[in-house]
Structures are given as structure tokens and as C-alpha cells.
C-alpha positions in Angstrom: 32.0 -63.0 -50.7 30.0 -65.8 -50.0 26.1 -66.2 -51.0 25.7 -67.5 -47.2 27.8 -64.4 -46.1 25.7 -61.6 -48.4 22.4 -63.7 -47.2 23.5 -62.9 -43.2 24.5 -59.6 -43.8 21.4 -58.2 -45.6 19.5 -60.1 -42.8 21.5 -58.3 -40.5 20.9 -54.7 -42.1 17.4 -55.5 -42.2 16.6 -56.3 -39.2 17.3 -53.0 -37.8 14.0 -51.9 -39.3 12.2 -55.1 -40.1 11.0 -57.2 -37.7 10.8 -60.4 -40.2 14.3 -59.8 -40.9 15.3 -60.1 -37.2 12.9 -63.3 -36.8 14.4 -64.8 -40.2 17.8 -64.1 -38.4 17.3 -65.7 -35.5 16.1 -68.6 -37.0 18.8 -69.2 -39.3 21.7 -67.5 -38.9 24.4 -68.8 -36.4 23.7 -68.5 -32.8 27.2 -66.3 -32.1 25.5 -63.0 -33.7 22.9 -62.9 -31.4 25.0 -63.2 -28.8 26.9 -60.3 -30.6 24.3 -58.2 -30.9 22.9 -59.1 -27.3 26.0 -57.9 -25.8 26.7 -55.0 -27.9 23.4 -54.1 -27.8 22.7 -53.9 -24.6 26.2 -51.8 -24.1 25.2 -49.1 -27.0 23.1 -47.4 -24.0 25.1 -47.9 -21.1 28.0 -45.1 -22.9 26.1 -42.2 -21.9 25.7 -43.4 -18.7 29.0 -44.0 -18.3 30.0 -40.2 -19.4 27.6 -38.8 -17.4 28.9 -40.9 -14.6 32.9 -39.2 -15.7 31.6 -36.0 -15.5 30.6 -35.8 -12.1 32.5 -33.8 -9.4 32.4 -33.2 -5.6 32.1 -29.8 -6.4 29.3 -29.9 -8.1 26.4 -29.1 -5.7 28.4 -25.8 -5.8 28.3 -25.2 -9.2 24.9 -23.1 -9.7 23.1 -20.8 -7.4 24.4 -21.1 -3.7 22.3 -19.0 -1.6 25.2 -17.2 0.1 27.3 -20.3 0.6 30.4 -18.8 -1.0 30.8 -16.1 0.9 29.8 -17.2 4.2 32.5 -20.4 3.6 35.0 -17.6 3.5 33.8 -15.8 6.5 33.6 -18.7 8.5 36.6 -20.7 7.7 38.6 -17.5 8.3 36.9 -17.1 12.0 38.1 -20.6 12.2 42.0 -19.4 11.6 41.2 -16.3 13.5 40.3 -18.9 16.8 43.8 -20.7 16.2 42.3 -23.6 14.5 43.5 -26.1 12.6 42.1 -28.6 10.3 45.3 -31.4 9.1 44.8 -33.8 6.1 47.5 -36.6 7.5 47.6 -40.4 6.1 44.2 -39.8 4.6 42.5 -38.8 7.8 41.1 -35.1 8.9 42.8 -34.2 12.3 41.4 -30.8 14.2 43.7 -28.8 16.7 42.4 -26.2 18.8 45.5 -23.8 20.2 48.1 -26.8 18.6 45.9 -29.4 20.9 44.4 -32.8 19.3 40.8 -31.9 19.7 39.5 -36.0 20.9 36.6 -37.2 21.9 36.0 -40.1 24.0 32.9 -41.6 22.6 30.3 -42.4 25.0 26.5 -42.0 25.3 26.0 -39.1 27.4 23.8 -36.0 27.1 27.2 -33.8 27.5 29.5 -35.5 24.8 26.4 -35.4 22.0 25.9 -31.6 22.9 29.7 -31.0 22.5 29.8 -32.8 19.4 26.5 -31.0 18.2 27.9 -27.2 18.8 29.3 -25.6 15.4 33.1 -24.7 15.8 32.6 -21.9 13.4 29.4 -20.3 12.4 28.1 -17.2 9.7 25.2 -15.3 10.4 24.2 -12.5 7.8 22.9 -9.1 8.6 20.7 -7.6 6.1 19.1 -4.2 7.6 18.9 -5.7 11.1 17.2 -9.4 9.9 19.7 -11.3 10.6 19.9 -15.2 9.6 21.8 -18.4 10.7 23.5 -19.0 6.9 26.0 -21.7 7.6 27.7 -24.0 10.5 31.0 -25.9 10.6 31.1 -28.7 12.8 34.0 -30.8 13.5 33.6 -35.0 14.8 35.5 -37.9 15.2 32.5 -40.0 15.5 33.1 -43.7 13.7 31.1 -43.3 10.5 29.2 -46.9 10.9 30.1 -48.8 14.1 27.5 -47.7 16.9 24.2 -45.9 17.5 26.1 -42.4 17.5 27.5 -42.5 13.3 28.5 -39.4 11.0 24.6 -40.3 9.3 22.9 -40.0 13.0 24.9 -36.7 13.4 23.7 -35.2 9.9 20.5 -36.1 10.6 20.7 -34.1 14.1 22.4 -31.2 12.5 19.3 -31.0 10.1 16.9 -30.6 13.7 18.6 -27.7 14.3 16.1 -24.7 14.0 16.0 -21.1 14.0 13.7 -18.7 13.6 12.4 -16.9 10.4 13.8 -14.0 10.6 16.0 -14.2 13.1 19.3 -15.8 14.9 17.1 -17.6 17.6 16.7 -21.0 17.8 13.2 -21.7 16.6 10.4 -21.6 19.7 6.7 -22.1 18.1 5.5 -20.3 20.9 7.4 -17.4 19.2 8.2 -17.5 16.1 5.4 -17.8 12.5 8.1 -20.6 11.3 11.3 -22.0 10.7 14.6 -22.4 8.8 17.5 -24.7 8.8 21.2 -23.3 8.3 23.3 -24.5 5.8 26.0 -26.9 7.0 29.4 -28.0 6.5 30.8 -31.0 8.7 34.4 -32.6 8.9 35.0 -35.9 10.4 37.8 -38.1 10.4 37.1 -40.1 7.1 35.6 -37.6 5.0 33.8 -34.5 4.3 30.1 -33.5 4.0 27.7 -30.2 3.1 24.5 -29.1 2.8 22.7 -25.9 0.9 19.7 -25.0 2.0 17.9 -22.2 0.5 18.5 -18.4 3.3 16.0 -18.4 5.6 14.5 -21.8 4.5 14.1 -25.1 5.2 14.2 -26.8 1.6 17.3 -28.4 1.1 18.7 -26.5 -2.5 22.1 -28.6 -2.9 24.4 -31.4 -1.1 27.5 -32.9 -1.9 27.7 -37.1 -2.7 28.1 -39.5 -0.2 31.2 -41.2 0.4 33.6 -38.1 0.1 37.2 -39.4 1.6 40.4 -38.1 1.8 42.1 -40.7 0.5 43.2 -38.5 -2.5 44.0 -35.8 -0.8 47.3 -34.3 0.5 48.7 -34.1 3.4 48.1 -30.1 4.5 46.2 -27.8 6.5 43.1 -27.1 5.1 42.7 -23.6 6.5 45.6 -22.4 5.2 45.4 -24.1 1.7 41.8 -22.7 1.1 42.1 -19.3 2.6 45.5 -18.7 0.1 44.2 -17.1 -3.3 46.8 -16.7 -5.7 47.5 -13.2 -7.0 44.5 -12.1 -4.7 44.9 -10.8 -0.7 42.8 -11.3 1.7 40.1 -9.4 2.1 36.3 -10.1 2.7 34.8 -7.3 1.3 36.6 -8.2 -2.4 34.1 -10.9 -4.6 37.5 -12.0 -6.1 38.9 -13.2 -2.9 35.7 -14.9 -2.1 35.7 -16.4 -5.5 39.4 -17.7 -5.1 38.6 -19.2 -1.5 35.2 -21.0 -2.9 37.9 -22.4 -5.8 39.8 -24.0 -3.2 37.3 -25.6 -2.1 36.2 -26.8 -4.8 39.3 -28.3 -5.6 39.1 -30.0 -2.0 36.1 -31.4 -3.1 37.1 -32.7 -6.3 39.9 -34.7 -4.8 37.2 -35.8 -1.8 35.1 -37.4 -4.2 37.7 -39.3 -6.4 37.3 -42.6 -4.7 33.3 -42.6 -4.3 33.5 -41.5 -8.5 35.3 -44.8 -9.6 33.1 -46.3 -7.5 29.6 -45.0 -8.7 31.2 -44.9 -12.3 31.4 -49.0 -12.2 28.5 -49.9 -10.1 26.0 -47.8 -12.5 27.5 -48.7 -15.2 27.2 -52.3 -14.3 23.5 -52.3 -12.5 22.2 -51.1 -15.2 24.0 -53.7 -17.9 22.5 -56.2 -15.7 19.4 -54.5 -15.8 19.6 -54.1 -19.5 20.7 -58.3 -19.9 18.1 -58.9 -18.4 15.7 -56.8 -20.2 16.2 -59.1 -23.0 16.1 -61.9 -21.7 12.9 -61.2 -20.0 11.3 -60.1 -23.9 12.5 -63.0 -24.9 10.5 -64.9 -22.9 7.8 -62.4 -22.8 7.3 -63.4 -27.0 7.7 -67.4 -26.0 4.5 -67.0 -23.5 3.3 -65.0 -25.9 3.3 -67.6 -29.2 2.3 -70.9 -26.6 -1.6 -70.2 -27.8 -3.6 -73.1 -29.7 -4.1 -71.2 -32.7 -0.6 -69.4 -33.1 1.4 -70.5 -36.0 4.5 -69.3 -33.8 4.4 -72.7 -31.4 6.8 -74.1 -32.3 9.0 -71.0 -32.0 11.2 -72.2 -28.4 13.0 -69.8 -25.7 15.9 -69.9 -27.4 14.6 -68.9 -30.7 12.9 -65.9 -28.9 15.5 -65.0 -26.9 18.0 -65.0 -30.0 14.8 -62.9 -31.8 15.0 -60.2 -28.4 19.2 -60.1 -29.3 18.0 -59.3 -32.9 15.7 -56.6 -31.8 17.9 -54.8 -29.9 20.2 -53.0 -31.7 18.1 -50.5 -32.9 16.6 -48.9 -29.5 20.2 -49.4 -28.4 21.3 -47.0 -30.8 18.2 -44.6 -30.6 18.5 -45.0 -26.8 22.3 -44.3 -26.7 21.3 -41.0 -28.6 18.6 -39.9 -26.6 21.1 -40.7 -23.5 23.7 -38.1 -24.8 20.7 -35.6 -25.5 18.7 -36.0 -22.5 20.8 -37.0 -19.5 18.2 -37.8 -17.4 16.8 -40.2 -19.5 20.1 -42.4 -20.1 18.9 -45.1 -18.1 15.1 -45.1 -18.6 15.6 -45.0 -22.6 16.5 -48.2 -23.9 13.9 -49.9 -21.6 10.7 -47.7 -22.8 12.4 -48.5 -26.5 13.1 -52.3 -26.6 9.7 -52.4 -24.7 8.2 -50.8 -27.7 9.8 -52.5 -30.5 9.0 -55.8 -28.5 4.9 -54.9 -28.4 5.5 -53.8 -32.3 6.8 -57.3 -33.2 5.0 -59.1 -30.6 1.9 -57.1 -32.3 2.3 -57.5 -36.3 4.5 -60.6 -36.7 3.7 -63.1 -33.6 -0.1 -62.1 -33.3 -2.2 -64.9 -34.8 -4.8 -62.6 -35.8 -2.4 -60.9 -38.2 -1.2 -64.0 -39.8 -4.4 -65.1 -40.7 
């Protein structure tokens, strides 16, 4: 091996912990490691986001507590086969018949249409020792999702100004009732899916699925009849296995909703927050240039380039201790390597730029 080769290589292993190593590196060594180490570097933190990112699922805002969710689901969605209705994935769209008819709406902006469009075509109310409460609503539209005043967001956002009573299966009247609460919802449209938890009797939101649930991946069948099917299990309300099996099919329904939106959030995170991290480094390495341009610091004649290569340098260590704490700590995958290049920036900025410690 050559000396040159040895020389780079214990510069290289160095500057992981020392800071002069790093500056000695990007002084001398060839420019193509720090461009090595800037672009591995600054991908070391984006992996956890990136798993994180894989792991998600439709189905996960039903995966812990569900505040009755589960079972009144079942209870509704069967009311819904009960009224002879009939909910079709066909060619990636969601098509409702009512007694074998096309239900259609002809959009216009009239008080009448918005009401129609507003009424739940299935609903659950529980009964616990005569309180009763408003639990969930299923409502079906064929509203365009983004062309026009009246969109699937301008429904949710009038399904969530739909009140009832504390305590009761009134719609909320403050001449009446102490407060009020906000049913949990599930609503169909043509190009997708959505659902909200809130917590029984409450008006704090608890769990909601993503945005941009399709059914692109989905297959063409009646939903009704594919959900309300348990394997090995018959129907029957009053058995927790049945309304286990029927929450599972859903589940699955909203696994294969969210498989388009997934690919998508999986690439665009991962790649905001490469950008992000690019430019992170960039940014410290003109943060050390403004920093060496005083009168008195021996650094002057230390140029953007030199403290850019020193910011590549730098960065493999927080990348690495970032990456770490990424897999630990979830919620701190993106926020990590930021608050830790930031630091070892300040440390070096601190004890080997600083005039005052070089004198």
C-alpha cells in the first residue's frame, strides 16, 4: 500500500473523532472523498426514515385503541346489506347501488343536493343503560375530489360540523344540551376511501386514516360482501370473533387503499429530507467560511470550497449516530442528524476555527 494511500486512510479514520483530521483532509486529500462522504453521509440518516416510511399501512389508525370503531363498523356495514346496498370496486372506482340502482348525483349548488349528500347511508348508535351515543356514520359521494367549491375535503370538513349532544342521539342544541360530541365517520367516494376516530361521546379526534387512499390496488368486488365474509367464523354480532374477522377485512381494504399514496410518501420523504440534509451541509459549510473571514483569524485564507469539503468531512459521524438514534427513536429520524451535524459544526467551529484558541 502506498504511503499516500495509508496517509488518506488514517486521515479518514480520524476524522470521525478529530476535527484536525477532517480539516487536514479536506485540505489535502482529493476532492472525490468529500464528495463521497457528502453523499453517503448525508444518506446514513435518511435509512430509518425510509423504514419507517415501509412500514406504514392504511390500516394503521386502527391498530390501537378504537373507541368502539370495530364493532360498530360491523353493525353498520351489515345495516348497509340488510338495506340492499351495495358498494362495487370496478376499474379502480367505488360504485354505490341502492335496490341494484346506480345511486348518481347530479352536482349542483343547491341547499337540497348538499343535504342529500350530507345524510349518512348507514349509521351506529350505542346504548349503554339508556345513554345512548351517535358512534359512527357511513356516507357515500360522488363529489369530484378537487375540481369545484363542493370537493371530498369541503365534505369532511362538513361531516366534522355535525354535532350531537353529550349524552344523547340529538343533534347538539346549546340551548339544551351542557356540550357536544362528534361521531366517528367513515366516507366512500368514487376515488378513494376515508375515516375518522373520534374518542365516544367526544369531540377530540383519537385516530384517522392517510390522505390519498385509492383504489387503484384494489379488486374488483363488492365491498359488503367481501368484509362481512369471516372465514371459519358466521355471522353473528354478539360473537367478538366475528367482529374481529370483519375489522380484518377491513383492514386489508385499507392496506390495499393506501398502496399508491405509500410509494408515494416513501420517495417524497425520503427525498425532502436528502435535500434538506444536502443542504444542511452546504449551509455549515458556508456557515465556517463567514465564520474564519475575521482580521485576526489565521483561517482566511481557508475558501468555500475548502469549508464545504471540511462540512463533507464532518459528517459522517452524526450520520452514523443520527442513523442510530433514527432506528431507536422514530420520531426523531428526521430531526437527528440536523441537531448532530449542528453540534459537531459549533464543536469545530469552536476549538479549531476560533482565533482565540489558536492563539
Amino acid at each position: 500500500m502506498k504511503d499516500t494511500t495509508k496517509r488518506t486512510l488514517k486521515i479518514l479514520f480520524g476524522s470521525l473523532i478529530k476535527n484536525d483530521s477532517a480539516i487536514e483532509g479536506a485540505k489535502t486529500a482529493p476532492w472525490w472523498i468529500a464528495v463521497i462522504l457528502f453523499i453517503i453521509g448525508n444518506f446514513l440518516p435518511i435509512i430509518p426514515i425510509m423504514v419507517n416510511a415501509s412500514k406504514t399501512y392504511g390500516a394503521s389508525f386502527v391498530s390501537g385503541f378504537v373507541y368502539g370503531y370495530d364493532q360498530a363498523l360491523m353493525s353498520a356495514t351489515t345495516q348497509l346489506k340488510t338495506d340492499k346496498y351495495e358498494l362495487k370496486v370496478e376499474d379502480h372506482q367505488l360504485l354505490a347501488y341502492k335496490d341494484s340502482v346506480k345511486i348518481e348525483n347530479a352536482w349542483e349548488l343547491n341547499e337540497e343536493q348538499i343535504s342529500k349528500d350530507l345524510t349518512p347511508i348507514a349509521s351506529y348508535v350505542s346504548n349503554n343503560n339508556g345513554l345512548e351515543t351517535h358512534v359512527l356514520d357511513i356516507y357515500y359521494t360522488d363529489r369530484p375530489v378537487s375540481k369545484g367549491a363542493y370537493t371530498i375535503s369541503k365534505m369532511i370538513k362538513d361531516i366534522e360540523k355535525v354535532y350531537y349532544g353529550v349524552g344523547t342521539n340529538e343533534k347538539y342544541n346549546k340551548d339544551v344540551h351542557s356540550d357536544y360530541y362528534i361521531p366517528s365517520y367513515l366516507l366512500f367516494y368514487k376515488e378513494g376511501v376515508f375515516s375518522k376516530i373520534f374518542k365516544t361521546g367526544n369531540k377530540a379526534a383519537a385516530a384517522a386514516t392517510y390522505s390519498g387512499l385509492d383504489w387503484k390496488h384494489t379488486e374488483n368486488m363488492e365491498l359488503l360482501t367481501a368484509t362481512l365474509e369471516v372465514k371459519d367464523v358466521a355471522a353473528n354480532p354478539f360473537d367478538i370473533n366475528y367482529t374481529k374477522g370483519v375489522l380484518n377485512n377491513w383492514k386489508g381494504i385499507f392496506n390495499d387503499c393506501y398502496k399508491s399514496q405509500k410509494v408515494v410518501t416513501f420517495w417524497s420523504s425520503s427525498g425532502i429530507y436528502y435535500g434538506i440534509y444536502l443542504a444542511l451541509g452546504i449551509f455549515m459549510g458556508l456557515m465556517m467560511f463567514l465564520l474564519t473571514r475575521g482580521k485576526r483569524n489565521p483561517n482566511r485564507n481557508l475558501n468555500f470550497w475548502i469549508t464545504t469539503k471540511i462540512a463533507a468531512w464532518i459528517c459522517f459521524t452524526p450520520a452514523v449516530l443520527a442513523m442510530i438514534v433514527g432506528f431507536v427513536w422514530s420520531a426523531a429520524a428526521g430531526i437527528g442528524f440536523i441537531v448532530l451535524m449542528g453540534l459537531r459544526t459549533m464543536w469545530l467551529s469552536m476549538r479549531q476555527l476560533s482565533p482565540a484558541m489558536q492563539q
